[in-house]
C-alpha positions as CSV (number, residue, x, y, z in Angstrom):
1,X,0.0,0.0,0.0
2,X,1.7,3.5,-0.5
3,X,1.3,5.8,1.9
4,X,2.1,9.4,2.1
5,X,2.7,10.7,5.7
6,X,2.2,15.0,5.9
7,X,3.7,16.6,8.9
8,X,5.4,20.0,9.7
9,X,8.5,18.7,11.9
10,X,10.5,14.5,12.0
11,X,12.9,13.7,14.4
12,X,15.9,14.3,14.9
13,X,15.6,17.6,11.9
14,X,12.9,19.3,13.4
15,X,11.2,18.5,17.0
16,X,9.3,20.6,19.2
17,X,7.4,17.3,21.2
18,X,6.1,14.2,20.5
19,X,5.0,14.6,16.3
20,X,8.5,14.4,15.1
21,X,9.1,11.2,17.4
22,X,5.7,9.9,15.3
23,X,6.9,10.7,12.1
24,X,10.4,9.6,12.5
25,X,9.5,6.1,13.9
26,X,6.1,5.2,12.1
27,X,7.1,5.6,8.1
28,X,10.2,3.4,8.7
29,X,7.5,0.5,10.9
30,X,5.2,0.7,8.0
31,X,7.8,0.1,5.3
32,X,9.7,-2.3,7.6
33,X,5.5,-4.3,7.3
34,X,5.9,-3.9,3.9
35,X,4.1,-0.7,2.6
36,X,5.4,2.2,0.4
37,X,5.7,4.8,2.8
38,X,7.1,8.0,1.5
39,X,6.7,11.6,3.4
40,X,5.8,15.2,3.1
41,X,7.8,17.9,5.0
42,X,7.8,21.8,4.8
43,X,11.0,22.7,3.5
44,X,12.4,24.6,7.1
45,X,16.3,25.2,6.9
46,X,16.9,22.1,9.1
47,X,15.0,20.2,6.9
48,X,16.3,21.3,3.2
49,X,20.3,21.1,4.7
50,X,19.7,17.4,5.9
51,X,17.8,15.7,3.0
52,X,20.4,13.5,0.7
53,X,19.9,13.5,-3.1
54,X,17.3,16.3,-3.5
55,X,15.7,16.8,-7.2
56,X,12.8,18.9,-8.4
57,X,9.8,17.1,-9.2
58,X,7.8,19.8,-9.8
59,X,7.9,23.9,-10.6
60,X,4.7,25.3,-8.5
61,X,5.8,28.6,-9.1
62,X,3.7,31.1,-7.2
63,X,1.3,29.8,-4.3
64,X,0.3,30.7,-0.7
65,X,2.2,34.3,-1.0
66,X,5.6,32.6,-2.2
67,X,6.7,33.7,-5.5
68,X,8.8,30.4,-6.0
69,X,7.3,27.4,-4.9
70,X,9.2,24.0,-5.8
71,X,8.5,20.5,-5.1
72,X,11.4,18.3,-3.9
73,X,12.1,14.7,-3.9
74,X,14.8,13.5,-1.4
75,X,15.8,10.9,1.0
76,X,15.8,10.7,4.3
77,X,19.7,11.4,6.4
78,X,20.6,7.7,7.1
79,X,18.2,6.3,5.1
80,X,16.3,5.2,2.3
81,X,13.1,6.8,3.0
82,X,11.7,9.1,0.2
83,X,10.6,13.0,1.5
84,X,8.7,15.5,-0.7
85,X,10.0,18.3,0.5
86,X,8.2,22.2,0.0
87,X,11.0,24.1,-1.3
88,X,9.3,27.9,-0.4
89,X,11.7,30.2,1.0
90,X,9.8,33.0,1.5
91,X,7.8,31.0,3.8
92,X,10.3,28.3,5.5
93,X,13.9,29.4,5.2
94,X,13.8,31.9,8.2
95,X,15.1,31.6,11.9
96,X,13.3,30.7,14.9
97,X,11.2,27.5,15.4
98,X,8.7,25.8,12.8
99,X,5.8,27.7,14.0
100,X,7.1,30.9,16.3
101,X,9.1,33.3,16.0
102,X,12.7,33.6,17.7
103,X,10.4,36.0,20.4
104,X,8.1,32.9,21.3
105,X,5.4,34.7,18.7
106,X,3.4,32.8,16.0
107,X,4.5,33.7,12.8
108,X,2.0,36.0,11.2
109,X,1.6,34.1,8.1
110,X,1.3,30.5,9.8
111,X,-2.2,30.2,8.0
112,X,-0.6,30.5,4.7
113,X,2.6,28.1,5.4
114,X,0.7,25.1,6.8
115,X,-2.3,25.7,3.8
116,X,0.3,25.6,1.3
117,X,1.5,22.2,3.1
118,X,-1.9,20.4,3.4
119,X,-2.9,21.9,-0.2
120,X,0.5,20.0,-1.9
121,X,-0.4,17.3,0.0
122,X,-3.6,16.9,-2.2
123,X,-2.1,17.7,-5.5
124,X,0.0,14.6,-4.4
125,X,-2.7,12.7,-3.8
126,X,-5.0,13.5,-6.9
127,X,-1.6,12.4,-9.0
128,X,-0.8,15.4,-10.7
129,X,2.3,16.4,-8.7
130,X,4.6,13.3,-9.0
131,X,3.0,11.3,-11.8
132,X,5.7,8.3,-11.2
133,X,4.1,8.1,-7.4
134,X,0.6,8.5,-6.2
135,X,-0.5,7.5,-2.9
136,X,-3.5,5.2,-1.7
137,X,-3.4,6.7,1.7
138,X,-2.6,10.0,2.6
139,X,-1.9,10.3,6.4
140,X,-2.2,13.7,7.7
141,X,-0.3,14.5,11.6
142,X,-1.6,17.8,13.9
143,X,-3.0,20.9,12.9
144,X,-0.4,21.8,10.5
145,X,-1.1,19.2,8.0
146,X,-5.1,18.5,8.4
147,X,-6.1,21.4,5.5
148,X,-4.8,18.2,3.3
149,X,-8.4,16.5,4.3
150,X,-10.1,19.7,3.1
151,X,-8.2,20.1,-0.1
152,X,-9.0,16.6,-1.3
153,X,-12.3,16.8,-0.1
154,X,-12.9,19.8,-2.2
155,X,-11.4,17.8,-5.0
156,X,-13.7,14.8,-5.3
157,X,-13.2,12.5,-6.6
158,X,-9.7,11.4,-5.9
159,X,-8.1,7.9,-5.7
160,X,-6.5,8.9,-1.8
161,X,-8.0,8.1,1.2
162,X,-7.3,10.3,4.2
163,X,-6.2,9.6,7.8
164,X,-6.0,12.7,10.4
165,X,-4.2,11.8,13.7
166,X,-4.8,13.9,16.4
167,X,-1.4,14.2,18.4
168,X,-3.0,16.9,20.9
169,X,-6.5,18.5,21.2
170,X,-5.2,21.6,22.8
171,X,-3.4,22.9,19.9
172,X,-6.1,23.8,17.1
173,X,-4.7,26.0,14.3
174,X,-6.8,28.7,14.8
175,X,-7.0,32.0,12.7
176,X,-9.2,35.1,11.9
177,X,-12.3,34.4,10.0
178,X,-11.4,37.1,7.6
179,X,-8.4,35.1,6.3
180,X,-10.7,32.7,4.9
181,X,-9.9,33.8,1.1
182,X,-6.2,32.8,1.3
183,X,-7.4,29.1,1.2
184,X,-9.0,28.7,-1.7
185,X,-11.1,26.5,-0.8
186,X,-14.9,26.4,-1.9
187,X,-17.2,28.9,-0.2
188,X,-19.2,26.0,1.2
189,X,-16.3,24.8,3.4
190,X,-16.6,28.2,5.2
191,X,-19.8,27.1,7.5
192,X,-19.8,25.1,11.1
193,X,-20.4,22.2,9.0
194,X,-16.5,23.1,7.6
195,X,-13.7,24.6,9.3
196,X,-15.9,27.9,10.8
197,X,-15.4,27.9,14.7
198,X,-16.7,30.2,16.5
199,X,-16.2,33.0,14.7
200,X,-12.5,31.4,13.5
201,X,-11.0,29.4,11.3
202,X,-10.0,25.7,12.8
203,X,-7.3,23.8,10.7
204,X,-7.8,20.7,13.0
205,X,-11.4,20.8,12.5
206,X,-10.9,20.2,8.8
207,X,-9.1,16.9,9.6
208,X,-11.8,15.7,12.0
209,X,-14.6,16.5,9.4
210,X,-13.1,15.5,6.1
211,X,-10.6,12.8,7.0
212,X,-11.9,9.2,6.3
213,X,-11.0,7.8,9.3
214,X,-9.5,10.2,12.5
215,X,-6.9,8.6,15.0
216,X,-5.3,10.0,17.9
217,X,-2.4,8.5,19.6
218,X,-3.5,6.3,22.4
219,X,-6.7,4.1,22.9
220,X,-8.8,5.8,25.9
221,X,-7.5,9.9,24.4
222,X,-9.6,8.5,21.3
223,X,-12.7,7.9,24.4
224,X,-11.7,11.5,26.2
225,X,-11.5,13.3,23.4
226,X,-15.4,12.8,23.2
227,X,-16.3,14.2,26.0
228,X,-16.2,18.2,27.1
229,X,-13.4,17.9,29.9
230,X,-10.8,16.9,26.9
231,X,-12.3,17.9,23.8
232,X,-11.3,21.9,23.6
233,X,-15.0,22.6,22.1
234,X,-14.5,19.9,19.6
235,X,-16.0,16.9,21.2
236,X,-19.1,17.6,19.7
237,X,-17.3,16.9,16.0
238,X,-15.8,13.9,17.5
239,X,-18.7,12.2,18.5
240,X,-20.5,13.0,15.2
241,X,-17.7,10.9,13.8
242,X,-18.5,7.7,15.9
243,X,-16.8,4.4,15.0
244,X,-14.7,6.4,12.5
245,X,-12.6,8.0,15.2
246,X,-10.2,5.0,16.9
247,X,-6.6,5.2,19.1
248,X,-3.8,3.7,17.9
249,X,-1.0,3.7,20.7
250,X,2.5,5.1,20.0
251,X,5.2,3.3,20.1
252,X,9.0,3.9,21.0
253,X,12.2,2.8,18.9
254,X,13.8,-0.1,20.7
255,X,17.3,0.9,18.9
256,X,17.3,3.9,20.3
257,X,15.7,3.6,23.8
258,X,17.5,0.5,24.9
259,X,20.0,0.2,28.1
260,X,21.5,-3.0,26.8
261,X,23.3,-0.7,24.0
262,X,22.7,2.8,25.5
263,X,26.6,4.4,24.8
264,X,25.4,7.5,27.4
265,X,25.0,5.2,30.2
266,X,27.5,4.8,32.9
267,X,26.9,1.1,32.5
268,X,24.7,-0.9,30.4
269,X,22.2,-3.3,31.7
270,X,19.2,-5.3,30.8
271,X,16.5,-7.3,33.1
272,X,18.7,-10.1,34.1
273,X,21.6,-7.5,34.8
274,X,20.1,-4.9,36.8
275,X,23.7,-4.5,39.0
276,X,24.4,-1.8,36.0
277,X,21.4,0.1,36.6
278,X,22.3,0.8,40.1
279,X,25.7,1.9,39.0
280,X,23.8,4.3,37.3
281,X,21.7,5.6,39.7
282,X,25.0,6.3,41.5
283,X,26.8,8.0,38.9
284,X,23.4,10.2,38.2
285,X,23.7,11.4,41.9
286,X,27.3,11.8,41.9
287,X,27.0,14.0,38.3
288,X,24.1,15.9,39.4
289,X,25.1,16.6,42.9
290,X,22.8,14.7,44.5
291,X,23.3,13.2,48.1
292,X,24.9,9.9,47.2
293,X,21.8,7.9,49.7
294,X,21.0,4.0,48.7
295,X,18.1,4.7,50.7
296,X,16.6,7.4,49.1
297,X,13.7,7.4,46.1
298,X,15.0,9.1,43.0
299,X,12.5,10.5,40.9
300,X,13.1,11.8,37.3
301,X,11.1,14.7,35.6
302,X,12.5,14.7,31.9
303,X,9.1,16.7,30.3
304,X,8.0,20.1,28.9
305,X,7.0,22.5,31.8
306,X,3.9,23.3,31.3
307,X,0.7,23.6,33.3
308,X,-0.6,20.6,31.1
309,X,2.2,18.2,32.3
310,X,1.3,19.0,36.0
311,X,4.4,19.3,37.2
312,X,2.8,22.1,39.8
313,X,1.8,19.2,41.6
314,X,5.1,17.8,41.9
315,X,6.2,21.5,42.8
316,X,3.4,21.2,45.5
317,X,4.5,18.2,46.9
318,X,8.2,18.3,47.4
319,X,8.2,19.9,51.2
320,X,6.1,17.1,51.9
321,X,8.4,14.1,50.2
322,X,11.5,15.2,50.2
323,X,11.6,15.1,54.2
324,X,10.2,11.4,53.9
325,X,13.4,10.8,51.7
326,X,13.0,11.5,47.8
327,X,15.0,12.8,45.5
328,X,13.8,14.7,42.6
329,X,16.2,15.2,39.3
330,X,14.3,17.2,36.7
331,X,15.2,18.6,33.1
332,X,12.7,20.4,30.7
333,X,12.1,24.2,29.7
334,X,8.7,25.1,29.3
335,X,6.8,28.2,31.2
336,X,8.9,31.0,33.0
337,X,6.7,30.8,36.0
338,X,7.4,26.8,36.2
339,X,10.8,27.2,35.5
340,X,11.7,29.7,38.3
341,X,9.6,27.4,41.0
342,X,11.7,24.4,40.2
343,X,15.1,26.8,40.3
344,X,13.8,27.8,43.6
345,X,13.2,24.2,44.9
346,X,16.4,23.5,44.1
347,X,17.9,26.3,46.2
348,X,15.7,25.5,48.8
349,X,16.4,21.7,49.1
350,X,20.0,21.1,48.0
351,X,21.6,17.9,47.2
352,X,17.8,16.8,47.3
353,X,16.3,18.4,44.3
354,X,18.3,19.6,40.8
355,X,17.0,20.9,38.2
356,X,18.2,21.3,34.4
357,X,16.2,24.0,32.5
358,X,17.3,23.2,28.7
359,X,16.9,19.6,27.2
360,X,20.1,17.3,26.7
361,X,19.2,13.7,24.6
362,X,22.3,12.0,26.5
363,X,21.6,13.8,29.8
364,X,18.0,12.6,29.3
365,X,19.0,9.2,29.1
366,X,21.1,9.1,31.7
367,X,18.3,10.6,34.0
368,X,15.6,7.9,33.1
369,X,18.0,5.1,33.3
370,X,19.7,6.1,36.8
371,X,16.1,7.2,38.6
372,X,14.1,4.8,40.5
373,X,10.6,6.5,39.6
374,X,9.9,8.6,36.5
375,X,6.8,11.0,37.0
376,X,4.4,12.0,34.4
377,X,1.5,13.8,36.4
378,X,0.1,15.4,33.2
379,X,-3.5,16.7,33.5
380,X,-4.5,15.3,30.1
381,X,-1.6,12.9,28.3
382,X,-3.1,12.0,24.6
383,X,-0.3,9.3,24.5
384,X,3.3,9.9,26.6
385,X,6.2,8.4,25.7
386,X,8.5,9.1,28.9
387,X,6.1,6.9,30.7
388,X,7.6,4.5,28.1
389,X,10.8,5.2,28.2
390,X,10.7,4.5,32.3
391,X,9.0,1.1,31.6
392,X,12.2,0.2,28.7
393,X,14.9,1.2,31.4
394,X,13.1,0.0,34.9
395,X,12.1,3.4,36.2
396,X,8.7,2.9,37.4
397,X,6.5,5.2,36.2
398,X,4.4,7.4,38.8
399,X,1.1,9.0,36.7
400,X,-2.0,10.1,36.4
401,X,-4.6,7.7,34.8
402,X,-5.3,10.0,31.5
403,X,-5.1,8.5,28.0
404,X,-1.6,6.9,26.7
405,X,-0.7,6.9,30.6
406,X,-3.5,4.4,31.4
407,X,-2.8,2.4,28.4
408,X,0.7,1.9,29.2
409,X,1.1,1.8,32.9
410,X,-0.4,-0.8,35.2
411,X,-1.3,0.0,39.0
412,X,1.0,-1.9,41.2
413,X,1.9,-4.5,38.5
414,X,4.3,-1.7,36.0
415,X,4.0,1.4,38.2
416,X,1.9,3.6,40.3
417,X,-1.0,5.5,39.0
418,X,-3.4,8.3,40.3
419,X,-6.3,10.1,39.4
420,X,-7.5,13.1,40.6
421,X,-5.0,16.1,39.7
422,X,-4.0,17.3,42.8
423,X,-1.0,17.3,45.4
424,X,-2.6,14.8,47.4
425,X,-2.8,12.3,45.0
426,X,0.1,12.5,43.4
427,X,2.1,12.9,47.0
428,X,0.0,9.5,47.4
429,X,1.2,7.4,44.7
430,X,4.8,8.4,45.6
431,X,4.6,7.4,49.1
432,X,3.0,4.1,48.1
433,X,6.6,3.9,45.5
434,X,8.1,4.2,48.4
435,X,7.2,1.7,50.3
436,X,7.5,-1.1,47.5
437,X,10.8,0.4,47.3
438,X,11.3,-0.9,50.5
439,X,10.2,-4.4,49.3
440,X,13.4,-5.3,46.9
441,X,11.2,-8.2,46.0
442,X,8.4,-6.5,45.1
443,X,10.0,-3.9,43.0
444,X,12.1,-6.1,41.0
445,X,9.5,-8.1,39.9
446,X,7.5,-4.8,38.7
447,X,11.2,-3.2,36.9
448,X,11.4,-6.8,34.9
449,X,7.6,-7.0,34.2
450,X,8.0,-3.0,32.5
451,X,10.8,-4.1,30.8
452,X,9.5,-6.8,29.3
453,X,6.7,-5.0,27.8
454,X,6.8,-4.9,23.7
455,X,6.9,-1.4,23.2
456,X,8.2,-1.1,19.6
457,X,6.3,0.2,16.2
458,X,5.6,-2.9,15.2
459,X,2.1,-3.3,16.8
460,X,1.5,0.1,15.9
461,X,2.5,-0.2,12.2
462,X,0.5,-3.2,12.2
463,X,-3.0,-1.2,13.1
464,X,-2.4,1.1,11.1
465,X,-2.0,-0.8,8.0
466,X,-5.4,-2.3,9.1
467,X,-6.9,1.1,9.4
468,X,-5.7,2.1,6.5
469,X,-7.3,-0.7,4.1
470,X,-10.8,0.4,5.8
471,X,-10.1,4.1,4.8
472,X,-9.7,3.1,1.1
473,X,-12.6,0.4,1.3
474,X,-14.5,3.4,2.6
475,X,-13.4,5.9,0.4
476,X,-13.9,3.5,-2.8
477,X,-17.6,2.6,-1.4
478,X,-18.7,6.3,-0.1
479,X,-16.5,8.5,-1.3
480,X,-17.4,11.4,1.3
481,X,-19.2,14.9,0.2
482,X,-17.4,18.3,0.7
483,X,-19.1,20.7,3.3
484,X,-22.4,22.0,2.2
């Protein structure tokens, strides 16, 4: 089956969270299953200096604003992947991040940049872009790429299916209704049957209405997403969708996240040789400046610091657990506020708390694989992948039951969940890590039964493949309408 996978950021090129993890990992599962997966990336500076063997494909000329638009085939750094790369410079090639500006703005023209991306997407799709390669499937990732449901729903009929994931219902696309002509689109699609939104425009609302099937990136998000509490106003479109909306739950690259092989460790170890991970949880200590104490619970933070993660409540537990002998070891950047509590903790509780505000991939791995405990206490979680990452390198995870967390992380059995968000509850569910801490027994038996979790793409890729023959039956038997 080909398969043609649209996003604004992959890993390791571009990554601001999760997505570029997702579009790094899943293209390569899916060809490794046996599809032809190719991808579809805006052409940001990162992107156009790391892609091997670029050639034009196509001369788009003007489009979106951009006087010189180009289509560019390349291959993946490292591999043999095909990208399409958007050559458009006077809409990518500019400093700062994929979708702010070096001051932490949006960029002003964001509606055009990610239009122009979704609307490429469907030229790909109804064939006349690459003639030598048209897809069956065309999956679409976030906000930034879901205008490619609308454009090929406003181009009926064409021989592509559509997917829509949903990697997190708080960020929308959102934009002023009076930018509506810089689409293009039909007037019909401008209606709350389309992308209108109260009194907006909603670029995710165009993949939950037009797509032929909409995922999201953990089985019970795909249930909370339904209801008001997680659906940011769009739960309404979500349940209109019914048994066309579905989780499929991330996975994590066994490669890379592996402490059998992991060269940043201070020793390597696997669940038969767990000596090496307490020689890590010393040399963490000892690096961070962390009271070297055997007895103590060390808990990692490695997360963005938002309010969403919930990391306040960790903040508003600490005078509490540190005194009954934990450790806390975090590293993220996120909001100022957050960031100067945790600076302040760590003033306030030396060699007990430490705190790196920034984001270091070796230092990250040698945090999860040296902590006891890894805490995710996010408020809503559509899939996680620290949690994962704990359960790969025997750092029990400590989190709230919310979407990919409750998938992933068994009460008691993998780790230690909680469920209202408040200090309490999370100060709760470390004390009870505690004391099977203080059972070697006990928490040996839950470190081997995390690590011995299958946690790879492969599942995944598998579903998907599944899901994506039902899109094309679906589309072949009901091809679906545009707005109107």
């Amino acid at each position: 089956m080909r398969v043609l996978h649209v996003a604004a950021e992959v890993y390791p090129l571009v990554k601001t969270g999760g997505l570029a993890d997702v579009a790094a990992a899943l293209p390569p599962a899916l060809a490794a299953a046996g599809a032809d997966v190719r991808l579809l990336l805006p052409g940001l500076p990162p992107i156009l200096d790391a892609v091997q063997s670029a050639k034009m494909v196509l001369d788009i000329g003007s489009a979106f604003g951009a006087l010189r638009v180009k289509l560019l085939l390349a291959r993946m750094p490292g591999s043999h992947l095909p990208v399409y790369v958007i050559d458009a410079p006077h809409l990518y090639r500019r400093a700062g991040g994929p979708y702010q500006a070096p001051d932490g703005s949006p960029w002003p023209d964001n509606l055009r940049r990610f239009a122009l991306l979704g609307w490429v997407a469907a030229h790909l799709a109804a064939g006349d872009a690459d003639i030598d390669w048209v897809p069956e499937v065309v999956h679409a990732h976030d906000w930034h790429a879901a205008m490619s449901c609308a454009y090929i729903a406003d181009h009926l009929p064409t021989p592509a299916a559509s997917v829509y994931t949903v990697h997190n219902m708080a960020f929308q696309g959102l934009f002023p209704h009076h930018d509506w002509a810089m689409l293009g689109l039909s007037s019909r699609f401008m209606s709350p049957a389309g992308l209108e939104f109260h009194g907006q425009l909603s670029f995710m609302k165009a993949g939950l209405k037009f797509a032929d099937r909409v995922t999201t990136v953990s089985p019970t998000y795909a249930h909370e997403i339904s209801t008001h509490e997680f659906g940011f106003g769009l739960d309404g479109v979500i349940r209109g969708r019914g048994s066309e909306v579905s989780g499929i739950l991330n996975g994590i690259d066994p490669q890379v996240w592996n402490p059998a092989t992991d060269a940043a460790l201070a020793e390597r170890y696997d669940a038969q040789r767990l000596d090496g991970k307490q020689r890590c949880r010393r040399a963490l200590q000892q690096q961070l400046g962390l009271e070297v104490d055997e007895h103590a619970l060390l808990v990692t933070v490695v997360s963005r610091l938002t309010s969403q993660k919930g990391l306040d409540l960790v903040l508003g537990a600490l005078p509490a657990l540190v005194p009954a002998g934990v450790q806390f070891a975090v590293q993220g950047t996120g909001e100022p506020a957050l960031e100067a509590a945790f600076r302040m903790a760590e003033q306030m509780h030396p060699g007990r708390v430490r705190v790196h505000i920034g984001y270091d991939e070796a230092r990250a791995h040698q945090m999860i694989a040296g902590a006891d405990a890894i805490a995710v206490p996010s408020r809503f979680e559509p899939c996680g992948l620290t949690q994962m990452y704990g359960l790969r390198y025997g750092t029990l995870p400590i989190v709230r039951r919310v979407g990919g967390l409750a998938d992933t992380v068994a009460d008691g059995e993998t780790g230690f969940c909680f469920d209202a968000a408040s200090v309490a509850a999370f100060e709760g569910a470390v004390r009870r890590a505690i004391e099977a801490r203080a059972q070697p027994a006990t928490w040996t038996a839950m470190m081997r039964r995390g690590m011995a979790q299958d946690l790879s793409w492969a599942h995944a890729a598998s579903d998907y493949l599944v899901l994506y023959a039902a899109a094309v039956r679906s589309r072949a038997e009901t091809p679906r309408l545009a707005a109107g």
